[in-house]
MARDO-194905 format. One record per residue (C-alpha): z, y, x; chain; residue number from 1. Coordinates in Angstrom, 2 decimals. Each point is the difference from the previous one (the first is absolute). Last residue first. Example, Ala and Ser with C-alpha at 12.3 -4.5 7.8 and 13.67 -1.06 7.14 Angstrom:
BEGIN
<node <7.14,-1.06,13.67>,A,2>
<node <0.66,-3.44,-1.37>,A,1>
This chain:
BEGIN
<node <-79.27,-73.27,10.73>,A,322>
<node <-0.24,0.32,3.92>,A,321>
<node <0.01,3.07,1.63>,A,320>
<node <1.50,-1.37,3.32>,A,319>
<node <-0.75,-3.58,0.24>,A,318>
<node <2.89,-1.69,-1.45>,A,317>
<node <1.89,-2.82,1.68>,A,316>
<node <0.33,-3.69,-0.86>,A,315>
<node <3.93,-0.98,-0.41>,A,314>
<node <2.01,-2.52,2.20>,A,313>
<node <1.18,2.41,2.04>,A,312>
<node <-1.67,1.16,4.14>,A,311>
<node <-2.34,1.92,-1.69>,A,310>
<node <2.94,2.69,-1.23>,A,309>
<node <-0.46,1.95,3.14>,A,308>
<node <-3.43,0.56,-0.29>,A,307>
<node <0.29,0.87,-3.56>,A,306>
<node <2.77,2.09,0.98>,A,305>
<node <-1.82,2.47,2.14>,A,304>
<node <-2.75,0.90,-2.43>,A,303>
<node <2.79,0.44,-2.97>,A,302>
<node <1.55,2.09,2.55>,A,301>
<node <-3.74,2.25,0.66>,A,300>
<node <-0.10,0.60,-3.63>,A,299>
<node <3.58,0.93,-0.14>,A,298>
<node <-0.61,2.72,2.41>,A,297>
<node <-3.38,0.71,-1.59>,A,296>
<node <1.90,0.85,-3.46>,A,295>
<node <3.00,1.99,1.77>,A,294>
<node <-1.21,3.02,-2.71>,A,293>
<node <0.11,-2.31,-2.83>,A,292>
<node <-3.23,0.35,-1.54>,A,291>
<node <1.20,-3.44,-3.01>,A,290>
<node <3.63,-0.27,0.97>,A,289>
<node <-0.19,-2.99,2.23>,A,288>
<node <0.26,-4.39,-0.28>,A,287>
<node <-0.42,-2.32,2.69>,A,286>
<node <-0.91,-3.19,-0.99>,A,285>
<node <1.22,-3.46,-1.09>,A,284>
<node <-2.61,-2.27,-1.95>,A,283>
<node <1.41,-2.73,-2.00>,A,282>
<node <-1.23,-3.97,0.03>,A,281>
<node <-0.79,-2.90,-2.23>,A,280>
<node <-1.88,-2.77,2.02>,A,279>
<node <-4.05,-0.52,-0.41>,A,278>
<node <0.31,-2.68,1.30>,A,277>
<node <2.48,-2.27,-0.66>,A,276>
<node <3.98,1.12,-0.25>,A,275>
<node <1.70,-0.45,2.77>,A,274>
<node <3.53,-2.44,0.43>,A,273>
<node <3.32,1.18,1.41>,A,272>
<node <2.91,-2.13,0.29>,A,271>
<node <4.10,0.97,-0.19>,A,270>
<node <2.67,-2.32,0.61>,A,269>
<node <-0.06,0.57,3.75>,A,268>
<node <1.28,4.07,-0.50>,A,267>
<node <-0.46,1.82,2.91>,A,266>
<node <-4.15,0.63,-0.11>,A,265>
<node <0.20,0.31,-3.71>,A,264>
<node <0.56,3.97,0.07>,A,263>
<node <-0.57,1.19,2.91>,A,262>
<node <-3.05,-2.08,1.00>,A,261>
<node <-1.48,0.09,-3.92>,A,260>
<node <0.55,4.01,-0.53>,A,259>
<node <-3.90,0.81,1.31>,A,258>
<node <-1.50,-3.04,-2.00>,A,257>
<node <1.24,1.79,-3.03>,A,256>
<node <2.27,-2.32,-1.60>,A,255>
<node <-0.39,-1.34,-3.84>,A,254>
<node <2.87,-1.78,-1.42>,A,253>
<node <1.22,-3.68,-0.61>,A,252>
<node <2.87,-0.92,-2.09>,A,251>
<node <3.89,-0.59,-0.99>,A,250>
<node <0.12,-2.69,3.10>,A,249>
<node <2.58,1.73,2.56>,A,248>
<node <-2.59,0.53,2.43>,A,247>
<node <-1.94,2.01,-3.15>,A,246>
<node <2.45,1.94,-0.22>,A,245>
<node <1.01,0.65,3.27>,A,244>
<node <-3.83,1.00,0.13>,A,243>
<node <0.57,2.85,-2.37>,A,242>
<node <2.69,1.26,1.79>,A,241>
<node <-1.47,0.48,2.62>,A,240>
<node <-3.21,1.77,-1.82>,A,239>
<node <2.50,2.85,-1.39>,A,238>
<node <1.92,0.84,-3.32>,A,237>
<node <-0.26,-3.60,-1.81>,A,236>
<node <0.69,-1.46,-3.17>,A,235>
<node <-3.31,0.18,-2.30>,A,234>
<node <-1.07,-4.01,-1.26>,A,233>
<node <-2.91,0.17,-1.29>,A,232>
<node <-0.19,-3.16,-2.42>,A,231>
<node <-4.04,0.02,-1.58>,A,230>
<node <-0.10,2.41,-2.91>,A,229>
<node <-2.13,2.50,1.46>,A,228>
<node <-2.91,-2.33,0.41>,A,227>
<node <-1.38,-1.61,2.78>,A,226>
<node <-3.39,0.40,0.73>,A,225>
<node <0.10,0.22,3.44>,A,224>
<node <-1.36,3.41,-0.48>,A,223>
<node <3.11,0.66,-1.72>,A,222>
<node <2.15,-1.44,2.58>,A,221>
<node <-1.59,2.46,2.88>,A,220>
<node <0.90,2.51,-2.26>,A,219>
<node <3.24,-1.14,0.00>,A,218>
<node <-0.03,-0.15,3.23>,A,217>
<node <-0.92,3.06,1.02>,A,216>
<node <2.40,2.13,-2.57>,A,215>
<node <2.85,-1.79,1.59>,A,214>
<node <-1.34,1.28,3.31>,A,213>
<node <0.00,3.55,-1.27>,A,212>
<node <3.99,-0.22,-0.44>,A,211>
<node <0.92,1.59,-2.65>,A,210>
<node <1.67,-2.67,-2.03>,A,209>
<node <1.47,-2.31,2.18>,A,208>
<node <-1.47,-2.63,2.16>,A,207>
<node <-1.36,-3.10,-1.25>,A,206>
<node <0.81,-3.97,-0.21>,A,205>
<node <-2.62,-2.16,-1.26>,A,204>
<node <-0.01,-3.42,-1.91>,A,203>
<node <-2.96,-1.39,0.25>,A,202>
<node <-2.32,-0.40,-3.31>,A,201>
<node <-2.77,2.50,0.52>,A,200>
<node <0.06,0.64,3.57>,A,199>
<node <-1.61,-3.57,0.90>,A,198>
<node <-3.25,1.71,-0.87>,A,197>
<node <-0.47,1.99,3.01>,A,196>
<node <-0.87,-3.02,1.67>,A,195>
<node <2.47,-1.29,2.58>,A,194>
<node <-2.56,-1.08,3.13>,A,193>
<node <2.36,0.48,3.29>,A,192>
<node <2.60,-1.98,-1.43>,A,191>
<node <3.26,0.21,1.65>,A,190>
<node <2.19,-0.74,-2.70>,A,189>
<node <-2.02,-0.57,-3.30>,A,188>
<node <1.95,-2.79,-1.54>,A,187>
<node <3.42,1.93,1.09>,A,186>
<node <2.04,-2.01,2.03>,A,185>
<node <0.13,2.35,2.80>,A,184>
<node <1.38,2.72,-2.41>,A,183>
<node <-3.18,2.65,-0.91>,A,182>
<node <-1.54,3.25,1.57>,A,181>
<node <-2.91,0.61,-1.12>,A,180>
<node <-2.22,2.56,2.04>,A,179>
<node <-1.58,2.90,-0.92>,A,178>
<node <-3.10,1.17,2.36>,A,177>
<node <-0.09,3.20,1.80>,A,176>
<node <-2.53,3.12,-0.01>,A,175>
<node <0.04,2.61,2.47>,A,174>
<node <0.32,3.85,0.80>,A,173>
<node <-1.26,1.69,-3.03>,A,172>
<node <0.26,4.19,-0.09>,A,171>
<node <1.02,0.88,-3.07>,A,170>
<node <-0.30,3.77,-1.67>,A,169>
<node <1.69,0.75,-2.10>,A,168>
<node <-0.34,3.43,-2.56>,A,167>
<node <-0.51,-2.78,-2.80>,A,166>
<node <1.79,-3.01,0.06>,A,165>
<node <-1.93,-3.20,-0.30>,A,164>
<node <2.08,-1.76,2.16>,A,163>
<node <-1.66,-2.64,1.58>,A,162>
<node <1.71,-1.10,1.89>,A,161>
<node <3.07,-1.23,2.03>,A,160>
<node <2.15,2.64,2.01>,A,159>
<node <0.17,1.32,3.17>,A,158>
<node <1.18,4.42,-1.03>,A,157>
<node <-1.07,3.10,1.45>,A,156>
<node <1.57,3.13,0.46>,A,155>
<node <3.12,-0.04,-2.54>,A,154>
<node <2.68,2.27,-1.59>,A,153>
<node <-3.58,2.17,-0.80>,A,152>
<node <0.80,-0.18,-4.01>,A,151>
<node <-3.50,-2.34,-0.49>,A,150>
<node <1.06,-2.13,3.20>,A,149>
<node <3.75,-0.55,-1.14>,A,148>
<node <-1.20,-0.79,-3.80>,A,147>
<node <-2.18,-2.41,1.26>,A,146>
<node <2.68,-1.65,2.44>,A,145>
<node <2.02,-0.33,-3.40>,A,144>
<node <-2.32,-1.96,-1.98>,A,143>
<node <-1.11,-2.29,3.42>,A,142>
<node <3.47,-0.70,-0.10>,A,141>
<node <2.07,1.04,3.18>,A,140>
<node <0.32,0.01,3.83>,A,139>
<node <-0.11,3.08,2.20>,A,138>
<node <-0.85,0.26,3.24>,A,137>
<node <-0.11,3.06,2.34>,A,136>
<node <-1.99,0.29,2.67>,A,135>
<node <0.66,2.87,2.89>,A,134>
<node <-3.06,-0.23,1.46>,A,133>
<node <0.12,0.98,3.86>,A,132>
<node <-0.49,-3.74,1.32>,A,131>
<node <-3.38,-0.46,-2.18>,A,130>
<node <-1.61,-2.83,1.76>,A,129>
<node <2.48,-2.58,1.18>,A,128>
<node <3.27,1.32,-2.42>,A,127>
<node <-2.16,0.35,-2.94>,A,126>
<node <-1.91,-3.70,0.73>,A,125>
<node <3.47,-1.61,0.26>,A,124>
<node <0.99,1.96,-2.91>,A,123>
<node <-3.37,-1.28,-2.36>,A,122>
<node <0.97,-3.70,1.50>,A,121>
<node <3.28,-0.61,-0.92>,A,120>
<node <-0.15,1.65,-3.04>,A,119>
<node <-3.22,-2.14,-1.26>,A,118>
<node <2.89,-2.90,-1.03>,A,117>
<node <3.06,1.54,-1.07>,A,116>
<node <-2.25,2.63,-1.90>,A,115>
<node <-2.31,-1.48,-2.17>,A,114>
<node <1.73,-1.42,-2.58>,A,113>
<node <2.63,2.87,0.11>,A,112>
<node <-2.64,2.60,-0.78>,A,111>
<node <-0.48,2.78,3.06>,A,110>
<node <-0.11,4.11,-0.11>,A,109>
<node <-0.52,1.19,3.03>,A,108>
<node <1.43,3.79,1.27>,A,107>
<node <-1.81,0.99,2.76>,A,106>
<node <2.14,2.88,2.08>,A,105>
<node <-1.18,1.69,3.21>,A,104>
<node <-3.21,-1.12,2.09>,A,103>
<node <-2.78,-2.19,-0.60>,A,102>
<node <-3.21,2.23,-0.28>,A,101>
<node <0.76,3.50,2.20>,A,100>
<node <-0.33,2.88,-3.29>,A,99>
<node <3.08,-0.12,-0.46>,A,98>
<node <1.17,0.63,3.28>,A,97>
<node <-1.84,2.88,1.01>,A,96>
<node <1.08,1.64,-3.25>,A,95>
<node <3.88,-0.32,0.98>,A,94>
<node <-0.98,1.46,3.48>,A,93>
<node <-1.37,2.72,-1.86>,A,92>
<node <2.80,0.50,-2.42>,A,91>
<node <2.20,-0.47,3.06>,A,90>
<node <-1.22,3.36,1.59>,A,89>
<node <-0.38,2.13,-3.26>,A,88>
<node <4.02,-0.54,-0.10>,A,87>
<node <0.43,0.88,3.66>,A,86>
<node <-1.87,3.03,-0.95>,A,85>
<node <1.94,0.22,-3.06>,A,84>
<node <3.34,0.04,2.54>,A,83>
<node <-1.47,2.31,2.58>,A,82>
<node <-0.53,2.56,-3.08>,A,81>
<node <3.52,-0.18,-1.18>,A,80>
<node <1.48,0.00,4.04>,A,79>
<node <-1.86,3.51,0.29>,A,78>
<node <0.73,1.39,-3.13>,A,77>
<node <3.54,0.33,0.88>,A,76>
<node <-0.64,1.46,2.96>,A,75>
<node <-2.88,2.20,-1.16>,A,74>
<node <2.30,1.08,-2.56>,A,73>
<node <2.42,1.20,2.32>,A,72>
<node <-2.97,1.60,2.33>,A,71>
<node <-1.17,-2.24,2.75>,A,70>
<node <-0.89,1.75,3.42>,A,69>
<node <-2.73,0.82,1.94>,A,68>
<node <-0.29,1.28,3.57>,A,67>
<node <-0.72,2.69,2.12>,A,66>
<node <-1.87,3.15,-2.28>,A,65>
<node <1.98,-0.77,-2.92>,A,64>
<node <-0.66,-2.25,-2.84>,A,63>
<node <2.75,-1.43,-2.93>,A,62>
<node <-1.21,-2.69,-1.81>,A,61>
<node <0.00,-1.69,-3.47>,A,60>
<node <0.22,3.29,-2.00>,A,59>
<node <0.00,-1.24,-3.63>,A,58>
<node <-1.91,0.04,-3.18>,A,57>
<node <-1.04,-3.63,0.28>,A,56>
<node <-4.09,0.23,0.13>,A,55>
<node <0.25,3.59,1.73>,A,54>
<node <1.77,-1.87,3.20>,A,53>
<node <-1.99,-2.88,-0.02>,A,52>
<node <-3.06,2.18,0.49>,A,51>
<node <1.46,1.81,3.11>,A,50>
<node <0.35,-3.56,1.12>,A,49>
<node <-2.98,-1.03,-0.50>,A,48>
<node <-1.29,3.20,1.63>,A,47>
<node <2.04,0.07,3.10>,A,46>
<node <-1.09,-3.55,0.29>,A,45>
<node <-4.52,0.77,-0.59>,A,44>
<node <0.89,3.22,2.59>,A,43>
<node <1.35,-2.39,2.43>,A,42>
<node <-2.48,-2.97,-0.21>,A,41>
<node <1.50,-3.73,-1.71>,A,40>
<node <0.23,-2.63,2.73>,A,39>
<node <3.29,-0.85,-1.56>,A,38>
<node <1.43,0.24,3.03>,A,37>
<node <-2.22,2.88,1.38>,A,36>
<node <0.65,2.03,-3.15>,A,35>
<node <4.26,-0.10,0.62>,A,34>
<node <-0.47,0.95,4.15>,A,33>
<node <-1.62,3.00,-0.92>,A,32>
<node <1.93,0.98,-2.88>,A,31>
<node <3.29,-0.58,1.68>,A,30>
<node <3.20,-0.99,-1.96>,A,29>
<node <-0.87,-3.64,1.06>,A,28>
<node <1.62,-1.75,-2.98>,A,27>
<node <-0.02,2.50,-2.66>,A,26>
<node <-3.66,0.82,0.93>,A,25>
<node <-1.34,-3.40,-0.18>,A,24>
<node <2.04,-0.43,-3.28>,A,23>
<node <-1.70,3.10,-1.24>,A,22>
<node <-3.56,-1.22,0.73>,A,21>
<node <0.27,-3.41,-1.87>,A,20>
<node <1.62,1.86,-2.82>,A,19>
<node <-2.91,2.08,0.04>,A,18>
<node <-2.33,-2.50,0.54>,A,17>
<node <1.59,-2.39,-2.83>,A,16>
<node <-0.67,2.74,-2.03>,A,15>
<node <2.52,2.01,-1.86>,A,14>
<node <-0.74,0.53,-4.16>,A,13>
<node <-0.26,3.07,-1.56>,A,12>
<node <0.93,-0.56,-4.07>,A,11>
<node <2.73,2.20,-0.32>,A,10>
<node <0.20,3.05,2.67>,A,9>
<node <1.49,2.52,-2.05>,A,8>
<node <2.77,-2.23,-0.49>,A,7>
<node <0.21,0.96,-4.14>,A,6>
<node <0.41,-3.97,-1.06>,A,5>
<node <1.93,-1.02,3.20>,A,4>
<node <2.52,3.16,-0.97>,A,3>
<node <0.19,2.35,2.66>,A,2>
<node <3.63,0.65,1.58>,A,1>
């Protein structure tokens, strides 16, 4: 037996004709009959095949005046090259899909201050408009849905900006006020002028390290002038249970305007008031690998959820906006 290294015919390659042509052959076992259904001429299949024969070194076919039949190797050979065919086949249909917008996986990466209360809508919209998506959702720390989107774990992530990352690009979808959230007996309970000032001596409850949203508000504090050595009081995981807190009297806290129904709407105890013009807010957007090859996929999503997002208590982006 020839060594792979020495085969004497190293380095020749089969077509996809020639395979094409063989398999015709193999399965009619008529020449004639074999180039009409692949609408390939007789003298162009005898060829191919004839071809195919000097590319692998072996006798494929056996000829006689009547009929043709399959050598052993042609035999074996045969079900081999109806397999890559096959193969070839679903690689194409495999590249048809991809490149139809909306279809197969997208893998989202969402923070958990956004994502009990713009989930609801973003799936509703998937399911309406983009049936054959199969969307995947992932919640995590801004931190660690960076990390997933830079090492390709992730597609796209809904997240509050700006980032400031380089190789990101972000693709804004709205802008919503903060809210504070107090005990109905709070002096400023339902106000709908708080100035930003009040921040500087209340006593407010935060989320965890980590969280983007604690970053927010502290730098919402700041501006308010208050300094860093005003009582911060740093107990909770999530927004719910930051507003048991503060239903239970330790506090107030900030609420995005998006997480006040869920989160106050079943708790009497709890009052909202707004902040006078202009209020603190955060900007959520779509964020993408910087020339990510799905880029005017994603464009065209951020597109369909500002329209879908409208019907929130936020004020919507024009696309492009800064």
């Amino acid at each position: 037996m020839v060594s792979p290294a020495h085969s004497p015919h190293k380095g020749k390659q089969p077509s996809l004709s020639q395979l094409r042509a063989f398999t015709a052959v193999a399965e009619h076992l008529h020449f004639r009959d074999a180039a009409a259904a692949i609408g390939m001429s007789q003298p162009a299949l005898s060829g191919a095949v004839s071809a195919l024969e000097e590319a692998l070194g072996v006798q494929l076919l056996e000829r006689t005046t009547r009929k043709v039949l399959l050598s052993p190797a042609g035999e074996r050979l045969a079900v081999r090259a109806k397999a890559v065919l096959d193969a070839v086949g679903e690689l194409m249909e495999e590249a048809e899909a991809v490149q139809a917008p909306f279809t197969g996986v997208l893998r989202l990466g969402v923070i958990p201050t956004v994502a009990p209360y713009l989930l609801p809508t973003v799936l509703r919209l998937v399911h309406d408009r983009y049936p054959d998506l199969d969307l995947q959702v992932h919640e995590e720390q801004t931190y660690s849905l960076l990390e997933g989107l830079a090492a390709g774990r992730l597609d796209v992530l809904l997240l509050a900006v700006p980032l400031g990352v380089p190789g990101v690009t972000e693709l804004p979808l709205f802008d919503e006020d903060f809210v504070l959230v107090t005990p109905d007996d709070h002096r400023l309970g339902g106000r709908t002028d708080i100035p930003r000032d009040a921040l500087r001596e209340l006593h407010l409850l935060l989320l965890d390290e980590g969280h983007c949203l604690r970053d927010q508000a502290l730098d919402i504090c700041r501006e308010a002038g208050r300094t860093d050595g005003a009582a911060v009081t740093t107990t909770a995981a999530g927004l719910s249970t930051l507003v048991q807190l503060v239903a239970g009297g330790l506090g107030v806290t900030l609420l995005p305007r998006t997480a006040v129904k869920v989160e106050t709407g079943r708790n009497p105890s709890l009052v909202t008031g707004r902040f006078a013009d202009p209020a603190p807010s955060r900007r959520v957007a779509l964020a993408m690998r910087t020339g990510a090859a799905r880029a005017a996929e994603f464009e065209e999503l951020a597109e369909a959820l500002r329209g879908a997002l409208a019907s929130l208590p936020v004020r919507v982006l024009p696309a492009g906006a800064e």
